[in-house]
C-alpha positions as CSV (number, residue, x, y, z in Angstrom):
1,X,102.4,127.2,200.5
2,X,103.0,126.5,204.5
3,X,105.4,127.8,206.5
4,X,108.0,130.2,205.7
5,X,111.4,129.0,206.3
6,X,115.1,130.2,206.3
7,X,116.1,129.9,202.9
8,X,112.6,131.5,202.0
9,X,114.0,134.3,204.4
10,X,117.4,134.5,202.2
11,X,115.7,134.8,199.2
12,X,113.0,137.8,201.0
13,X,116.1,139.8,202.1
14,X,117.8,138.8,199.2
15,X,121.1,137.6,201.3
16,X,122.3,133.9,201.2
17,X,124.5,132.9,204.4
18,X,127.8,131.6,204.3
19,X,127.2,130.7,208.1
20,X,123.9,130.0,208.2
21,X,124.3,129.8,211.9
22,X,124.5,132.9,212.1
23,X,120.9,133.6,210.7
24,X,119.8,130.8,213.1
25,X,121.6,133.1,215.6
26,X,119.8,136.5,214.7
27,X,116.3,134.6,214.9
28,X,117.3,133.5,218.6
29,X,115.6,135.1,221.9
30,X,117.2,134.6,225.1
31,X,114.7,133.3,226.2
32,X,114.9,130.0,223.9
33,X,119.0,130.1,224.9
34,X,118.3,130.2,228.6
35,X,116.4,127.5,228.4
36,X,119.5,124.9,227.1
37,X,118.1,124.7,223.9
38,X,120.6,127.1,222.0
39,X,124.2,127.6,222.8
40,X,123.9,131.2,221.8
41,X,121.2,134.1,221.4
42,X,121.1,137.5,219.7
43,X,121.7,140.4,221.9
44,X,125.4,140.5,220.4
45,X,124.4,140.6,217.0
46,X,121.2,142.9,218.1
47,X,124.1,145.3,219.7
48,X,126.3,145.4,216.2
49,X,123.3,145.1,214.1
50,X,122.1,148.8,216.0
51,X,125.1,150.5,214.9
52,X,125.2,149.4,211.3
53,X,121.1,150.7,211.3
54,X,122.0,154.2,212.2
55,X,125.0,154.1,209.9
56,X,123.1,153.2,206.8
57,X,119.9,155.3,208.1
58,X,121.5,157.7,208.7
59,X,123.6,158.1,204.8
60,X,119.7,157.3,203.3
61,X,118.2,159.6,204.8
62,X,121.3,162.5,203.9
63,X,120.5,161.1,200.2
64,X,116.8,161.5,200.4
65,X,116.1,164.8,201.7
66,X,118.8,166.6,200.1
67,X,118.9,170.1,201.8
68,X,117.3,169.2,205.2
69,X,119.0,170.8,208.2
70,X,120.4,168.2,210.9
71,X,117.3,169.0,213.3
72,X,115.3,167.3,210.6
73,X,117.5,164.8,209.5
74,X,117.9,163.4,213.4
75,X,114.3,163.5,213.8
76,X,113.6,161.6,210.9
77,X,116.2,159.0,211.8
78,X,114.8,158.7,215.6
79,X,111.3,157.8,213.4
80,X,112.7,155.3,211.0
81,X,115.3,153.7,214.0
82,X,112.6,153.7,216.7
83,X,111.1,150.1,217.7
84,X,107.6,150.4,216.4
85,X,108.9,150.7,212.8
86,X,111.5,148.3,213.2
87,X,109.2,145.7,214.5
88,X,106.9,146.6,211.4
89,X,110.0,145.7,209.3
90,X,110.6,143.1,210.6
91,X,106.6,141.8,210.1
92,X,107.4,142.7,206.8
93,X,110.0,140.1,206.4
94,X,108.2,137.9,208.4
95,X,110.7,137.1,211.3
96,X,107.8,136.7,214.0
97,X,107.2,133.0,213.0
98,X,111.1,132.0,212.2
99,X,111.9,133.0,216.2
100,X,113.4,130.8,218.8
101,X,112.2,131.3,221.9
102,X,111.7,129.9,224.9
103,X,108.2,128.3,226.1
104,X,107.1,130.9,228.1
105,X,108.1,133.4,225.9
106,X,106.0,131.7,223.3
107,X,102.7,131.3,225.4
108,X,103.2,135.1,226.1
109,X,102.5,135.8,222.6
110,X,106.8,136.9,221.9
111,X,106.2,136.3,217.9
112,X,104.8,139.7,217.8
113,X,106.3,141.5,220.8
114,X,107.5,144.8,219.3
115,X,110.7,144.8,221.6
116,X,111.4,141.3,220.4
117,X,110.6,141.9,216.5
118,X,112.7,145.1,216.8
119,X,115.8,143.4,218.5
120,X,115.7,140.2,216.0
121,X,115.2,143.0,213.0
122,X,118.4,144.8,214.4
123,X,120.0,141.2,214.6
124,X,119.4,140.4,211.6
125,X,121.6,143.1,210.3
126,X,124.4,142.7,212.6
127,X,124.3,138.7,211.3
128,X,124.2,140.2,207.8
129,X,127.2,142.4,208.3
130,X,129.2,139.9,209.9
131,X,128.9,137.1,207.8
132,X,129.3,139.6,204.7
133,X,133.4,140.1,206.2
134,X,132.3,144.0,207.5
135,X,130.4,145.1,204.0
136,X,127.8,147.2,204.5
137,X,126.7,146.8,200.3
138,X,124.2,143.6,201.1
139,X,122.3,146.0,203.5
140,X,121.9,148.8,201.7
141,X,118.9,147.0,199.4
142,X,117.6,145.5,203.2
143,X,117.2,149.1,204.2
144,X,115.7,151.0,201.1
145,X,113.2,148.1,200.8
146,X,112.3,148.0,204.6
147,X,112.5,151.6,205.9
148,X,113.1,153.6,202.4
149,X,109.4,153.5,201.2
150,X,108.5,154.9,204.3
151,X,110.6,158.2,203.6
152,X,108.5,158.0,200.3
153,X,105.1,157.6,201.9
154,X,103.2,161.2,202.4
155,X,103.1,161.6,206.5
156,X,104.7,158.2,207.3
157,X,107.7,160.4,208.3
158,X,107.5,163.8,210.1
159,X,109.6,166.3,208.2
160,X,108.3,169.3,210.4
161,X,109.6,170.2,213.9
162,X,109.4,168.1,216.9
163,X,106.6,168.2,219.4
164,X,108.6,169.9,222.0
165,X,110.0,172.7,219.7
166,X,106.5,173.3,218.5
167,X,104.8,173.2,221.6
């Protein structure tokens, strides 16, 4: 059908802006900014967006595993908050092609830097949150249908020790 675009994003994450600059916002790399071409970039919203991940990881994953003892549950939440799946969520949801950024960024292949697809996945939320007045309820179906199924998925999450404990 061509190229994805923002509103094809809303409906994805199911979320519809009030300030749909703020989604523009969340999609925008420094790079693109510190280049004149946008007034503002997401490193703010990456920053807020961080927080509210842990906070809503964190209550999924004290739902999911029931009787797990906090070793577990805070290795499991450094697996599911770590940049590698983030930036896989953020494939998912298809933010690589929907990025801002700058030319050089682009010719170094940014689209599907992990660092960059993790930040604009984190940024993403923290837009979300904001533009929702503070309500964490929008996220909530963001997070079980990004980084739930992975709870759900045999071995995509280690419920066992650490490596350093078991070495």
């Amino acid at each position: 059908r061509g190229r994805m675009t923002l509103a094809d994003l809303q409906v994805r994450i199911r979320y519809v802006f009030h300030e749909p600059a703020l989604l523009e916002q969340a999609l925008t790399h420094k790079s693109h900014a510190a280049e004149g071409r946008s007034p503002a970039h997401n490193e703010r919203l990456e920053f807020l967006g961080d927080s509210v991940l842990q906070l809503l990881v964190t209550h999924l994953i004290y739902s999911e595993l029931g009787d797990a003892p906090e070793g577990t549950l805070t290795r499991v939440r450094s697996e599911l908050v770590r940049a590698e799946t983030l930036a896989d969520a953020a494939r998912t949801l298809g933010l690589g092609p929907l990025m801002r950024l700058g030319n050089g960024e682009e010719l170094m292949g940014g689209r599907d830097k992990e660092k960059i697809l993790a930040d604009a996945f984190e940024a993403l939320l923290g837009a979300i949150y904001l533009d929702s007045g503070g309500a964490l309820t929008p996220l909530r179906p963001l997070i079980e249908a990004t980084l739930g199924a992975r709870l759900r998925t045999p071995g995509a999450v280690s419920l066992g020790r650490d490596p350093q404990s078991t070495l």
